[in-house]
C-alpha positions in Angstrom: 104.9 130.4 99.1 102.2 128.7 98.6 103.9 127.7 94.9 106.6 126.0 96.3 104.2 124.0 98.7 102.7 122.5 96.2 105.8 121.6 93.7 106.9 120.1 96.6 103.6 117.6 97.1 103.9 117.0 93.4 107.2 116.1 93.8 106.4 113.8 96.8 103.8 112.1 95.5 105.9 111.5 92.5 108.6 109.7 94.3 106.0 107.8 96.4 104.2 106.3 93.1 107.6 105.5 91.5 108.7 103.3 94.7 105.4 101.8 94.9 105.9 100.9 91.1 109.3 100.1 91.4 108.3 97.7 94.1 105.3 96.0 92.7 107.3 95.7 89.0 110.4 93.7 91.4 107.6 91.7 92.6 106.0 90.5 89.6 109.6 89.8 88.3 110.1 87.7 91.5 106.7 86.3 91.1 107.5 84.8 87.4 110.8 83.7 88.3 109.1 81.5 91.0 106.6 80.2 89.2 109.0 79.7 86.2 111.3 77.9 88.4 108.9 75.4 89.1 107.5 77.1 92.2 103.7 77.7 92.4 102.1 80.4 94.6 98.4 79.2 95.8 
């Protein structure tokens, strides 16, 4: 029981990290895209 609990967190936290990477790497892309449009942030 308490198995399956936790290969479930692991799983969780696994998804949560590759969102929040997914996320800041779509970012970045956006970011040099911007800047290499001619657009500068501060």
């Amino acid at each position: 029981m308490k198995h399956s609990f936790f290969n479930r967190l692991m799983w969780m936290l696994l998804i949560w990290g590759g969102s929040v990477l997914a996320l800041f790497a779509v970012s970045m892309v956006f970011r040099l895209l911007m800047s290499a449009a001619g657009f500068k942030s501060h």
